[in-house]
C-alpha positions as CSV (number, residue, x, y, z in Angstrom):
1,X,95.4,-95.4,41.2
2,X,98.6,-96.5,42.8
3,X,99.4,-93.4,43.2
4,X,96.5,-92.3,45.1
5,X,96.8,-95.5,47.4
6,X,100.5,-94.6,48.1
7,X,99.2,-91.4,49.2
8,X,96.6,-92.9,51.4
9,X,99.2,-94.9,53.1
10,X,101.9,-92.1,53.8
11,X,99.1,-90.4,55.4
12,X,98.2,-93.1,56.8
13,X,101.4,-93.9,58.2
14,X,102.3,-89.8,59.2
15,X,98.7,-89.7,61.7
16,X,100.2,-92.0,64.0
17,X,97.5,-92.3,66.4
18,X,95.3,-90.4,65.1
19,X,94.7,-93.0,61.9
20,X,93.6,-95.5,64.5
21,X,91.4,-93.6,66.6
22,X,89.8,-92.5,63.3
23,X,89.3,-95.8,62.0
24,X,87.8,-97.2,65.8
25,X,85.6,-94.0,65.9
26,X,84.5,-95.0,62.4
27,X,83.4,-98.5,63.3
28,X,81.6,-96.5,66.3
29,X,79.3,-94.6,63.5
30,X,79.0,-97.3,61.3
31,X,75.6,-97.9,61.9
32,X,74.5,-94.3,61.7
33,X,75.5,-94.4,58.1
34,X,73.9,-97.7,57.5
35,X,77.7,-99.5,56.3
36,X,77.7,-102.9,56.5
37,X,80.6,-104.0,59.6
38,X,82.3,-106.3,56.9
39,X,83.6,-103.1,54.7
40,X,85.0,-101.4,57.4
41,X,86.9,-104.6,58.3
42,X,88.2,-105.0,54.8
43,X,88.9,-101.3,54.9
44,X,90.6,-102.0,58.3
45,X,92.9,-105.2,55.7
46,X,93.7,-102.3,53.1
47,X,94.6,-99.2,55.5
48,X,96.7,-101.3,58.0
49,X,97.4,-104.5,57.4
50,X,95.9,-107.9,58.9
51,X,97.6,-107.6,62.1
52,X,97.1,-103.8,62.9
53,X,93.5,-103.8,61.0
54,X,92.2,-106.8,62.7
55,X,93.2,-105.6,66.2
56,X,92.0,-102.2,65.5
57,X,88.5,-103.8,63.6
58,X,88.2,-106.1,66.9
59,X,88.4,-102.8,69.7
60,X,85.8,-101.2,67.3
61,X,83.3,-103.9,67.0
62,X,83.2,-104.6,70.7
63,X,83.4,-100.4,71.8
64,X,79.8,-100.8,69.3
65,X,78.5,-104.0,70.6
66,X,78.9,-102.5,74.3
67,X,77.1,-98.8,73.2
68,X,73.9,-101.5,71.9
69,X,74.3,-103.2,75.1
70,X,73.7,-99.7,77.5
71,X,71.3,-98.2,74.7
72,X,69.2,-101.6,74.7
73,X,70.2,-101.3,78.7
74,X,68.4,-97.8,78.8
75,X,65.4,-98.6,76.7
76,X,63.9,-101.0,77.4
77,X,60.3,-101.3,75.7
78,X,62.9,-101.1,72.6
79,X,64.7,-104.5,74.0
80,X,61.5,-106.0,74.5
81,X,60.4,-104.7,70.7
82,X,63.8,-105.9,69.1
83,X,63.3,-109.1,71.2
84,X,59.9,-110.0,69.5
85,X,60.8,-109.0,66.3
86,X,64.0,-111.6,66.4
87,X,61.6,-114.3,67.5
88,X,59.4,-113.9,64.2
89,X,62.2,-113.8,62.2
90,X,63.9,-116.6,64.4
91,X,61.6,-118.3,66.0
92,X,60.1,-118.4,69.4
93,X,62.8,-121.1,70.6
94,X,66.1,-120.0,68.9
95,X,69.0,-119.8,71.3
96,X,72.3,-119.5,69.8
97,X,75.7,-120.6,71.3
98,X,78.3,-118.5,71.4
99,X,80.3,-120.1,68.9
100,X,77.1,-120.5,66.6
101,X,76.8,-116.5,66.6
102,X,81.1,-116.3,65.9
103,X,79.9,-118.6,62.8
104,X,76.9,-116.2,61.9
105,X,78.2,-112.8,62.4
106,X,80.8,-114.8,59.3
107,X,77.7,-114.3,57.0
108,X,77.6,-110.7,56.1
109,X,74.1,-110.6,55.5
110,X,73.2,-111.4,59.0
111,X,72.4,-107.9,60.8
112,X,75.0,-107.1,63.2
113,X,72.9,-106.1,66.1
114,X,70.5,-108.9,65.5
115,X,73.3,-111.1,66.6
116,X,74.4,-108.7,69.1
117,X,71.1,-108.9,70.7
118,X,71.1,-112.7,70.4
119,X,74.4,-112.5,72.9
120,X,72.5,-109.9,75.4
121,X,69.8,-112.9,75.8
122,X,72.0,-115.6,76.5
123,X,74.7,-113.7,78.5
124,X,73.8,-113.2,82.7
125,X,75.7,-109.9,83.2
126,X,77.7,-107.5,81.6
127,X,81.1,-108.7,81.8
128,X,79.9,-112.2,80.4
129,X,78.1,-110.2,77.7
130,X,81.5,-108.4,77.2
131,X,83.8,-111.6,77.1
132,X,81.1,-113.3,74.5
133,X,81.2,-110.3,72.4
134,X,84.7,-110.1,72.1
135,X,85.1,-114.2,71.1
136,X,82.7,-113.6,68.4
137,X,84.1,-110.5,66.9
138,X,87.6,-112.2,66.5
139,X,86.9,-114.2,63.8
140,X,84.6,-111.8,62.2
141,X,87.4,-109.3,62.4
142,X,90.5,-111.7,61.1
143,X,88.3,-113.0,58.3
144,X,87.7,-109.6,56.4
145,X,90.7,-107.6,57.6
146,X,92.5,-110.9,55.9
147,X,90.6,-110.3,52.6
148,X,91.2,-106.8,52.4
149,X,95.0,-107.0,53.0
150,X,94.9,-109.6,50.1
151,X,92.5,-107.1,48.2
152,X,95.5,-104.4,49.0
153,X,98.1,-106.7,47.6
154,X,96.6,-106.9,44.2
155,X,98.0,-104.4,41.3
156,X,95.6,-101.8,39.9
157,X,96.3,-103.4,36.6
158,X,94.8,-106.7,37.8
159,X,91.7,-104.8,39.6
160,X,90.9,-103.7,36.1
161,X,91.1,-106.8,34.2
162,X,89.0,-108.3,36.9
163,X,86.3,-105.5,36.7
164,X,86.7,-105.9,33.2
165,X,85.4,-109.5,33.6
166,X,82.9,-108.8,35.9
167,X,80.6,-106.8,33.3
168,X,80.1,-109.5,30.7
169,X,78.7,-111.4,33.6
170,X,76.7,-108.4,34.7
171,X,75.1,-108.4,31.2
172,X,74.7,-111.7,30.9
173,X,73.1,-112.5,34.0
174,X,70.7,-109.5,33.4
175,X,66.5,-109.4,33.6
176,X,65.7,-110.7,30.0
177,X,62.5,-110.0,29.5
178,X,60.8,-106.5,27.4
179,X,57.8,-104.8,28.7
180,X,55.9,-103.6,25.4
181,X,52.7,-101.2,26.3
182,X,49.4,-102.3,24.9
183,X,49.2,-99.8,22.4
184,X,52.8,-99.4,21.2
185,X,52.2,-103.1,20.0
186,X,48.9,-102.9,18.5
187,X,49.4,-98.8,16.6
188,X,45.7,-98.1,15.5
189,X,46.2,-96.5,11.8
190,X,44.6,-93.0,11.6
């Protein structure tokens, strides 16, 4: 496994700028593969380090959040759609700061775009949309880059022995119940 990551990183560190455009374009498909923004910033961590990853994570994040802002831009029965569905999920009167969204795009459960669209709503034009997008995304970015830098740091030996641990409590915290069919219980005798 060290091997393979070694590997990773020479080639890595021979594409030059290729490796970064990559990794940007990649946050720019993200969604079309359904990934979750938080493992492409840990990705970002492990490929390039906290600085690097963070910095490239944060250019790729806001190049997406400004493609939702001209496709919601261009569509807009699918704003006003997007817009009603986030009040029945939010509520009708649910208006975020931008600091409370830099908190909430923290939560990786929290849809991306959700929270994207939250900032198109409370932002008067484009370039404050822009400037709003790019405060929240720091923090988002810096978190989980940070993480997987640390995650990078770790030795395969202790990535085993932590997966190792992991399954008892898999098992453990299992569905414990046993579904018996009617007649497997009661057998009728012939």
């Amino acid at each position: 496994m060290d091997l393979a990551a070694r590997y990773l990183m020479v080639f890595i560190e021979t594409g030059g700028l290729f490796a970064p455009v990559l990794f940007i374009s990649f946050h720019l498909l993200r969604p079309l593969f359904f990934l979750p923004v938080v493992f492409i910033c840990i990705s970002g961590g492990i490929l390039f380090g906290t600085v690097a990853g963070t910095l490239y994570s944060v250019i790729g994040i806001t190049l997406s959040s400004l493609i939702f802002y001209a496709i919601i831009q261009w569509m807009p029965n699918t704003y006003a759609k997007l817009v009603n569905l986030k009040q029945k999920l939010m509520g009708n009167h649910s208006e975020f700061t931008t600091s409370q969204i830099a908190l909430l795009r923290l939560v990786p459960f929290i849809h991306f775009h959700l929270l994207s669209l939250c900032l198109i709503e409370i932002s008067p034009n484009f370039r404050e949309y822009t400037k709003s997008s790019v405060l929240t995304n720091i923090p988002l970015a810096l978190v989980y880059t940070s993480a997987g830098q640390w995650l990078s740091n770790l030795s395969s030996v202790s990535i085993l022995l932590f997966l190792l641990l992991l399954l008892p409590l898999i098992y453990l915290l299992r569905r414990k119940e046993i579904i018996i069919k009617w007649n497997d219980f009661f057998q009728l005798s012939a």
